[in-house]
N, CA, C and O atoms as a MOPAC input file, in Angstrom:
PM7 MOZYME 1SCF
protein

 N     35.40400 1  -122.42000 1    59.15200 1
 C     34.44000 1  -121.38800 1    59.39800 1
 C     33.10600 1  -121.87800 1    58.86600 1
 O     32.90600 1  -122.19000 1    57.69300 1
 N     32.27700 1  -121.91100 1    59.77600 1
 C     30.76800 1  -122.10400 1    59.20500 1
 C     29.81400 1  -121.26900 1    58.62200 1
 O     30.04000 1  -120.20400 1    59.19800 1
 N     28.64700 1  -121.01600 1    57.64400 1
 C     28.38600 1  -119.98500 1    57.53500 1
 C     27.17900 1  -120.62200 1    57.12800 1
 O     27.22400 1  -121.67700 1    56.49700 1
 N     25.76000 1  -119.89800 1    57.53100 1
 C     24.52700 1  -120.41900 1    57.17100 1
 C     23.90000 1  -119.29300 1    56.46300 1
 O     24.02800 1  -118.10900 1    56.77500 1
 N     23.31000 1  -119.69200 1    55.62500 1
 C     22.51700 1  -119.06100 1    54.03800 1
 C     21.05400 1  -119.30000 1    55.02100 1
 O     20.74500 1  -120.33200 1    55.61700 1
 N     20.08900 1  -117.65400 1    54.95600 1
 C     18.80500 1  -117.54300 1    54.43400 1
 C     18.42600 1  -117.85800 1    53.09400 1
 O     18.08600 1  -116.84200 1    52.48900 1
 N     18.34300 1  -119.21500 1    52.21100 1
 C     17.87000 1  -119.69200 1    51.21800 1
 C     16.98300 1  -120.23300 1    50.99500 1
 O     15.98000 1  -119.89300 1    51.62300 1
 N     16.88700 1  -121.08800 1    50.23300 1
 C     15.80800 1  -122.43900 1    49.89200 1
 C     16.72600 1  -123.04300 1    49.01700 1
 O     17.47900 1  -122.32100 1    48.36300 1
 N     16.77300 1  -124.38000 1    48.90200 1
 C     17.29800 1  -125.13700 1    47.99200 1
 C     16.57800 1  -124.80800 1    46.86400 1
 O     17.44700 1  -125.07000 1    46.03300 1
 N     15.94500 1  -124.55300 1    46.43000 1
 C     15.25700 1  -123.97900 1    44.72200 1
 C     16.07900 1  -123.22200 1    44.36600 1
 O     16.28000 1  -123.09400 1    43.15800 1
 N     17.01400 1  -122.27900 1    45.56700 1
 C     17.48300 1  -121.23700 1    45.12100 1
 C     19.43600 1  -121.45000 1    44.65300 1
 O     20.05500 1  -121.06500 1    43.66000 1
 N     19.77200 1  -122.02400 1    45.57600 1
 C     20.80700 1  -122.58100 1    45.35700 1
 C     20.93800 1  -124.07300 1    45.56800 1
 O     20.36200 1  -124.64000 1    46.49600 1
 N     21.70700 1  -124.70100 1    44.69100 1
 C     21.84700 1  -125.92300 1    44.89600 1
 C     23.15000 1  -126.91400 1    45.63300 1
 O     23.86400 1  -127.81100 1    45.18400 1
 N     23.02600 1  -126.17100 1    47.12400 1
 C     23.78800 1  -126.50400 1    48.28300 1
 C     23.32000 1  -126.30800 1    49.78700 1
 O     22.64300 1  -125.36800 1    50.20300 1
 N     23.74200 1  -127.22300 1    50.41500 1
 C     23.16100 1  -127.20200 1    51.85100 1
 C     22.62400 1  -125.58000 1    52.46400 1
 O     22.97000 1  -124.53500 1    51.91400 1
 N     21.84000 1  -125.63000 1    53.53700 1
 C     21.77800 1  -124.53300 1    54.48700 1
 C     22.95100 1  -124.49300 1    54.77700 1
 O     23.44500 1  -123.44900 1    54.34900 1
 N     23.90100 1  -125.32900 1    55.47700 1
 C     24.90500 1  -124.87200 1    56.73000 1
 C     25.95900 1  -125.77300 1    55.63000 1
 O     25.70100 1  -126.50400 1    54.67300 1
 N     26.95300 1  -125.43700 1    56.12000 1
 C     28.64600 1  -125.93500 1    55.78400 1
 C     29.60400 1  -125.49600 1    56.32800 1
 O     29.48000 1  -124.86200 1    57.37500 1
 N     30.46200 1  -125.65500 1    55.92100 1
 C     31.71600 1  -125.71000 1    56.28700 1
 C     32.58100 1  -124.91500 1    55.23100 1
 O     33.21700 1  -125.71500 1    54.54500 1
 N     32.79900 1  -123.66800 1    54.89600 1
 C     33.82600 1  -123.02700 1    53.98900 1
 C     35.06900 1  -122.89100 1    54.02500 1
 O     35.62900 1  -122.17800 1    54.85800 1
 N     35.57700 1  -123.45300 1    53.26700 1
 C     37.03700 1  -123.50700 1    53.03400 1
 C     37.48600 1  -122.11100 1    52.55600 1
 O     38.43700 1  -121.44600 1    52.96800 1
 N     36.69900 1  -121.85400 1    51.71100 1
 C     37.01600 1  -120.43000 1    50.69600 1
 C     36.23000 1  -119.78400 1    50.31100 1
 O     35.22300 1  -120.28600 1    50.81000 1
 N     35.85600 1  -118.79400 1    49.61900 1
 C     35.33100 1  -118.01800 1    49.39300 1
 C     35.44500 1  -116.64900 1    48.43900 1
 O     35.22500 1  -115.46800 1    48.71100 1
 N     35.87900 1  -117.29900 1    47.21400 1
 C     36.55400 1  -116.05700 1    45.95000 1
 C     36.12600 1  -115.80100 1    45.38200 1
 O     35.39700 1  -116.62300 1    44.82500 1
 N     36.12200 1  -114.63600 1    44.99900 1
 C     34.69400 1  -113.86800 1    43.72800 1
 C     35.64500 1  -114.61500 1    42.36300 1
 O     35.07100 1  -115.11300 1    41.39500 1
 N     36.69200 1  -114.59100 1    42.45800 1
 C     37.42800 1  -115.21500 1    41.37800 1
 C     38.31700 1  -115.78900 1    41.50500 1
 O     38.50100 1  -115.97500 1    42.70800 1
 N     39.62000 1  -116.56100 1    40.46000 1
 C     40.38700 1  -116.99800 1    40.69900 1
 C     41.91800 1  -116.39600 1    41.08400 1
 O     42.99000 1  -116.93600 1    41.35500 1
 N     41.40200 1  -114.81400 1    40.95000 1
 C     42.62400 1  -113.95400 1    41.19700 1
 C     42.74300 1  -113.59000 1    42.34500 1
 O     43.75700 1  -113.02800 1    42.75800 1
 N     41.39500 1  -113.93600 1    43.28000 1
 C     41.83000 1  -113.91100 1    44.82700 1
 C     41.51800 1  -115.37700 1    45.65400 1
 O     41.13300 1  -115.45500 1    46.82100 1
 N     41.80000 1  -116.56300 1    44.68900 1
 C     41.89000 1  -117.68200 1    45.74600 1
 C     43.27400 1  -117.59600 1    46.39900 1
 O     44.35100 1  -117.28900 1    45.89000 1
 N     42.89900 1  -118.02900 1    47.95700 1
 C     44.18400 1  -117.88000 1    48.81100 1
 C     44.91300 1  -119.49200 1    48.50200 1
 O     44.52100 1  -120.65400 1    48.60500 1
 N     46.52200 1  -118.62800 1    47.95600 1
 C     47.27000 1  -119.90100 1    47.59900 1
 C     47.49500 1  -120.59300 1    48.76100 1
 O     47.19900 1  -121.77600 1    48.59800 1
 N     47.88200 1  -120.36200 1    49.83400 1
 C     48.63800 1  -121.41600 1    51.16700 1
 C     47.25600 1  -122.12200 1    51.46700 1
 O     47.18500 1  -123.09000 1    52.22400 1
 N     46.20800 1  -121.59700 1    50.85200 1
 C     45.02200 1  -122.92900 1    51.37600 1
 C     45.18900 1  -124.29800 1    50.49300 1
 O     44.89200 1  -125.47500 1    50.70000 1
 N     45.78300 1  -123.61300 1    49.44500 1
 C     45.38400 1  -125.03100 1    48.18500 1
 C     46.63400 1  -125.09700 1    47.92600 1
 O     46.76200 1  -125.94600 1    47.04400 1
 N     47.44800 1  -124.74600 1    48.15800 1
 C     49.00300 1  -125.01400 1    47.85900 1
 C     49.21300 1  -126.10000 1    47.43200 1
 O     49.66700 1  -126.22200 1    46.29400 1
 N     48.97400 1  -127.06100 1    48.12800 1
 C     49.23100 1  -128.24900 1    47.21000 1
 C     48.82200 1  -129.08100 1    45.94300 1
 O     49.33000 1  -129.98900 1    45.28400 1
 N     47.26300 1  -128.09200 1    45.90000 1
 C     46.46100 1  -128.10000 1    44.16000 1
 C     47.67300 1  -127.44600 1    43.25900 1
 O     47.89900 1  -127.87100 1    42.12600 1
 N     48.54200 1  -126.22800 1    43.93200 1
 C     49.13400 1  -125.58300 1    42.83900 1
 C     50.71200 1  -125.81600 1    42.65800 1
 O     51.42400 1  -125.38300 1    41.75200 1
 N     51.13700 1  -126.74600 1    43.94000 1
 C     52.46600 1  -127.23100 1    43.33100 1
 C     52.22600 1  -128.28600 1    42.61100 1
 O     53.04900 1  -128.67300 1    41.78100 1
 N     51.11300 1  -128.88300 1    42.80900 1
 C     51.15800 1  -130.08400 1    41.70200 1
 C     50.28700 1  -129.85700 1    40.14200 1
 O     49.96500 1  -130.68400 1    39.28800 1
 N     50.10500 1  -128.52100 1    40.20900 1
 C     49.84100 1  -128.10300 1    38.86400 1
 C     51.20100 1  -127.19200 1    38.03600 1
 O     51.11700 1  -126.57500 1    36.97400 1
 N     52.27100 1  -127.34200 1    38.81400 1
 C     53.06900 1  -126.76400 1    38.24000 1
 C     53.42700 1  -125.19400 1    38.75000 1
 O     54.14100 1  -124.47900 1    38.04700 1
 N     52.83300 1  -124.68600 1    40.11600 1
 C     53.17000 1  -123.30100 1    40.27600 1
 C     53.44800 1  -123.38600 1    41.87800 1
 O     52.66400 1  -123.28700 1    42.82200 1
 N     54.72500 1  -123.58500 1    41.83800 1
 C     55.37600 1  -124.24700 1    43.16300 1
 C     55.64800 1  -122.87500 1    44.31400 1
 O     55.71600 1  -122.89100 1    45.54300 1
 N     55.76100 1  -121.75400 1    43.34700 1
 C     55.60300 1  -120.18000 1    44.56300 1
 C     53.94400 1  -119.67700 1    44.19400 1
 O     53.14800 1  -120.24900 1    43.44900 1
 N     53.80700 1  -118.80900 1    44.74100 1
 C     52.82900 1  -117.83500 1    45.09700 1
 C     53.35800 1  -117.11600 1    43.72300 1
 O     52.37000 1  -117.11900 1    42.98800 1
 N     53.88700 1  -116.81800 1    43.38500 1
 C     54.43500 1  -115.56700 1    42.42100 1
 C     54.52400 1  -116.09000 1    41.13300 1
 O     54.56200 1  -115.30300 1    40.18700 1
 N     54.57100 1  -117.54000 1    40.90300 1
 C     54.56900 1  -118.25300 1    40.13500 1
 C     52.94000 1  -118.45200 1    39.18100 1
 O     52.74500 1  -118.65800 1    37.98400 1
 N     52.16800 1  -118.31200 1    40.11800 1
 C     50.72300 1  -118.42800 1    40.19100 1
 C     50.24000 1  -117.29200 1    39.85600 1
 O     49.20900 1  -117.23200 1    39.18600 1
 N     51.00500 1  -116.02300 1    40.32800 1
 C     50.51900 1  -114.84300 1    40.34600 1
 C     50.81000 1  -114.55600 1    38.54300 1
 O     50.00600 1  -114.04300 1    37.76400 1
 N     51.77100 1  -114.90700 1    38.32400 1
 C     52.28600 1  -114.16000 1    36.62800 1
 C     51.58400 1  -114.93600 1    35.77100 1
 O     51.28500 1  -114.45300 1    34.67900 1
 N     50.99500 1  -116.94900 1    36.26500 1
 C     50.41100 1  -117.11600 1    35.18800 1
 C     48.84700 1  -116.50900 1    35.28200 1
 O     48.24700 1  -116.81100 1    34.25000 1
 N     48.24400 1  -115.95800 1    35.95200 1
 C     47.27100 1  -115.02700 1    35.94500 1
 C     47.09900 1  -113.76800 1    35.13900 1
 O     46.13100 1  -113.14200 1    34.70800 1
 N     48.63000 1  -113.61500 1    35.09400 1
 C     48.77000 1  -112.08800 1    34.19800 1
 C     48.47800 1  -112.78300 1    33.49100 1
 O     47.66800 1  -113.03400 1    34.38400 1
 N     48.17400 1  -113.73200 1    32.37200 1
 C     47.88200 1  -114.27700 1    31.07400 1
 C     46.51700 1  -114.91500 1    30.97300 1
 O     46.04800 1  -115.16700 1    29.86300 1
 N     45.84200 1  -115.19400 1    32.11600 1
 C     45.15900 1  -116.10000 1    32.02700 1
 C     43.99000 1  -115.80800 1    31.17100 1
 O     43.53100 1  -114.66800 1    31.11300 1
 N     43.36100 1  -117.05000 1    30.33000 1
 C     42.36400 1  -116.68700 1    29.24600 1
 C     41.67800 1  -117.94700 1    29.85100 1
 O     42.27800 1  -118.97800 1    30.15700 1
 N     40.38700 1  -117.73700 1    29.97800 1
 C     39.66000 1  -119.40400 1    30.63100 1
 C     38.51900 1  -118.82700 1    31.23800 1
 O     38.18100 1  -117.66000 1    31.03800 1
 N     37.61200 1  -120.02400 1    32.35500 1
 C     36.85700 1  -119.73700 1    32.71800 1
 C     36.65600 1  -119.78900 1    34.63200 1
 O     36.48200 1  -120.68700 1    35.45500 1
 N     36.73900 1  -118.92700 1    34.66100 1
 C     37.19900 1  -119.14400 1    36.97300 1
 C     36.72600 1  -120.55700 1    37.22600 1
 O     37.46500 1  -121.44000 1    37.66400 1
 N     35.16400 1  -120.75300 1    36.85600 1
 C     34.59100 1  -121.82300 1    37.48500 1
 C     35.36300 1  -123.52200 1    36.99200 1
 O     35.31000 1  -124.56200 1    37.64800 1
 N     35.87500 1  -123.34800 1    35.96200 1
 C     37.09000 1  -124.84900 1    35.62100 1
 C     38.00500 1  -124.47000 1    36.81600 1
 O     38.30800 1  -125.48400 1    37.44500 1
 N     38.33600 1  -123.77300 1    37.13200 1
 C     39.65800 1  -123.75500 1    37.86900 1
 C     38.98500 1  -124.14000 1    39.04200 1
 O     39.35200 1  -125.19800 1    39.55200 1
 N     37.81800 1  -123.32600 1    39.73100 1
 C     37.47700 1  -123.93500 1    40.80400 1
 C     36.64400 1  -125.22100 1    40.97400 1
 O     36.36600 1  -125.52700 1    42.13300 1
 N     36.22400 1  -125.98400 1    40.01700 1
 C     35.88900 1  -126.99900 1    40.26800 1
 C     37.39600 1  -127.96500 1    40.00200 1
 O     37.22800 1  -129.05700 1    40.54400 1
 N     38.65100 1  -127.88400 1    39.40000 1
 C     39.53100 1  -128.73500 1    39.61800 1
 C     39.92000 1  -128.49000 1    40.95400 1
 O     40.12700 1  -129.48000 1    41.65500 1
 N     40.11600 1  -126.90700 1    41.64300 1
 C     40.21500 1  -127.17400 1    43.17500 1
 C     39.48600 1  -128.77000 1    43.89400 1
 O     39.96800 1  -129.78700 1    44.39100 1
 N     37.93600 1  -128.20900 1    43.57000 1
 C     37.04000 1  -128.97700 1    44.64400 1
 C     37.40700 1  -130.54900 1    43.82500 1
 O     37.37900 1  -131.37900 1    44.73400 1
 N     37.60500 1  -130.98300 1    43.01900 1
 C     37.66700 1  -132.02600 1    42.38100 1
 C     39.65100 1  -132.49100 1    43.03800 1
 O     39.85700 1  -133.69500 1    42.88600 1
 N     40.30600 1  -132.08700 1    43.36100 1
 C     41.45100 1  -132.09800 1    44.29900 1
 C     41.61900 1  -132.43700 1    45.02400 1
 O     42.48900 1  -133.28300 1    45.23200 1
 N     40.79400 1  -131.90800 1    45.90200 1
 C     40.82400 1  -132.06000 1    47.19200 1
 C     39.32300 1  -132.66400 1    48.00900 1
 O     39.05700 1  -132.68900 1    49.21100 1
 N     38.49200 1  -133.13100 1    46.78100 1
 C     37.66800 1  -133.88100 1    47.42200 1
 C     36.67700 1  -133.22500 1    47.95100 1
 O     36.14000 1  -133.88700 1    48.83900 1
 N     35.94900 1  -131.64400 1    47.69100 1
 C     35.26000 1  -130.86400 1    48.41500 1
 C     34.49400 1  -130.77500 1    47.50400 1
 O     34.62700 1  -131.53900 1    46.54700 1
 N     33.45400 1  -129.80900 1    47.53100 1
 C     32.24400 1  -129.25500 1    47.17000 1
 C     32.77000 1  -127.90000 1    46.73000 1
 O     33.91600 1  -127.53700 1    46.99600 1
 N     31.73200 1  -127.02100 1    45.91500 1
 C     31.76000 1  -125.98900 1    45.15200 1
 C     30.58700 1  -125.69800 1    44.62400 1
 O     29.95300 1  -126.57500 1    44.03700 1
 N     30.06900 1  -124.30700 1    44.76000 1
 C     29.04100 1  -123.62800 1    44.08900 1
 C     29.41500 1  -122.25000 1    43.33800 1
 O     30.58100 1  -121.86000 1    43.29700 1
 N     28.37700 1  -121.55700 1    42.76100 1
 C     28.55100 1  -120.55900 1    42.19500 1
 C     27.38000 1  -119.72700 1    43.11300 1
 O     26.24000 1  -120.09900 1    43.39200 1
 N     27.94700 1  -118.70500 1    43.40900 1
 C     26.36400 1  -117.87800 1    44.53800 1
 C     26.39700 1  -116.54800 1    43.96800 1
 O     27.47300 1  -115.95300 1    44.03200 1
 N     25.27800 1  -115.90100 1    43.35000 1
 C     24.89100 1  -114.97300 1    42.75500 1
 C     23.90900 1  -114.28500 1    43.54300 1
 O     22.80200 1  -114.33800 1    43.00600 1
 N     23.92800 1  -113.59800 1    44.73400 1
 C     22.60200 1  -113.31200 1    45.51100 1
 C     21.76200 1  -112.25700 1    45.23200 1
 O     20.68500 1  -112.02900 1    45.78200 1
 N     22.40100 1  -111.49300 1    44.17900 1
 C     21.34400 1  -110.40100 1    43.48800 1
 C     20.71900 1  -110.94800 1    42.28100 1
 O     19.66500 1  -110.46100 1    41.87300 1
 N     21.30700 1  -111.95200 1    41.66200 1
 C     20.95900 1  -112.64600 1    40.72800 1
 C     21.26500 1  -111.95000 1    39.31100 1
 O     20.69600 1  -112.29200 1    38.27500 1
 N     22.38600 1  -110.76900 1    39.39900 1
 C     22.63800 1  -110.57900 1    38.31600 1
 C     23.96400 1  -110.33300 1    38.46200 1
 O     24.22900 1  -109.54500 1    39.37000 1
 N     24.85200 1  -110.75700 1    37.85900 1
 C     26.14500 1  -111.46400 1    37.26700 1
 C     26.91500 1  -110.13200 1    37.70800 1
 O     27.31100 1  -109.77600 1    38.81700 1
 N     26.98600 1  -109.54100 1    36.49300 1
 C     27.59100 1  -108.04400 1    36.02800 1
 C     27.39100 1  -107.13200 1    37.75900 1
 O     27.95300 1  -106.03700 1    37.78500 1
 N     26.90300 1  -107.41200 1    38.63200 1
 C     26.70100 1  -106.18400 1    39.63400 1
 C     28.21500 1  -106.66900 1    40.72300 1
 O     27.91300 1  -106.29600 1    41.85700 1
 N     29.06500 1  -107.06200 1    40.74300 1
 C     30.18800 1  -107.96500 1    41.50700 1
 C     29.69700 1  -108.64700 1    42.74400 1
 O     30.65000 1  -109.01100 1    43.43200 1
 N     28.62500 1  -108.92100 1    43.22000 1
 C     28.57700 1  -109.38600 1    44.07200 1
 C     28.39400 1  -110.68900 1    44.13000 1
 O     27.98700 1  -111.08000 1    45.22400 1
 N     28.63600 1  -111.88900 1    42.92800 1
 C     28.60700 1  -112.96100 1    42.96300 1
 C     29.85300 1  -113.32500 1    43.34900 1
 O     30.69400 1  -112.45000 1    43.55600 1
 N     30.18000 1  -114.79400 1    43.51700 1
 C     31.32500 1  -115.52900 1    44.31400 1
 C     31.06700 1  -116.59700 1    44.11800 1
 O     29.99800 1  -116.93600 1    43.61200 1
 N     32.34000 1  -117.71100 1    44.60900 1
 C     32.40400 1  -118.82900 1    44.45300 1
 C     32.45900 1  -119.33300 1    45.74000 1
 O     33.30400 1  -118.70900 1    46.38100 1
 N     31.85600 1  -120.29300 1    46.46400 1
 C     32.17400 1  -121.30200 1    47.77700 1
 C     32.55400 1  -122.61000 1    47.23900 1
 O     32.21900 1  -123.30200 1    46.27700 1
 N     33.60700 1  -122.71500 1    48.48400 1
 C     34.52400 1  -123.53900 1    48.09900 1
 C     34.28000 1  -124.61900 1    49.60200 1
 O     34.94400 1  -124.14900 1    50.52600 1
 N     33.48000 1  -125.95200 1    50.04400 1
 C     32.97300 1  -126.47900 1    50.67500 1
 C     33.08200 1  -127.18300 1    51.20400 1
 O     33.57400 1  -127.96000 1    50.38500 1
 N     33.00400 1  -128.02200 1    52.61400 1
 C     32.67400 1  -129.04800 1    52.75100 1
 C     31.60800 1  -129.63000 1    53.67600 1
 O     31.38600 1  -130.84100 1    53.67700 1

């Protein structure tokens, strides 16, 4: 899926146009059957497996999603378009 940003590079530091793989405000809604194979080889070989170590999880989303993009060889940003954190409308793209 392609998706093009009204930006400026000042504003974010990623292309106009790409290619999105993903697209998760966090790590509690990255879709497992996309990266499945980031997460059987981290040790969480079901969906449900992934899901319970979440019930615990203490960390920071953006490590997790840059070992995605660092995986599989892609790109990753952080996009904040109101520019303030706390309002939920920031997210993560997940790229190529």
């Amino acid at each position: 899926m392609g998706k093009e940003f009204k930006t400026t590079l000042e504003t974010h530091d990623l292309p106009t146009r790409i290619e999105v793989i993903d697209q998760p405000s966090s790590i509690y809604n990255i879709n497992y059957e996309t990266f499945k194979e980031y997460f059987v080889e981290e040790g969480f070989e079901t969906e449900e497996k992934w899901e319970l170590y979440l019930q615990d999880f203490v960390g920071v989303d953006q490590d997790v999603i840059e070992e995605i993009a660092e995986f599989y060889d892609v790109y990753w940003a952080y996009c904040d378009p109101d520019g303030h954190r706390n309002k939920g409308n920031d997210y993560f793209v997940i790229y190529k």
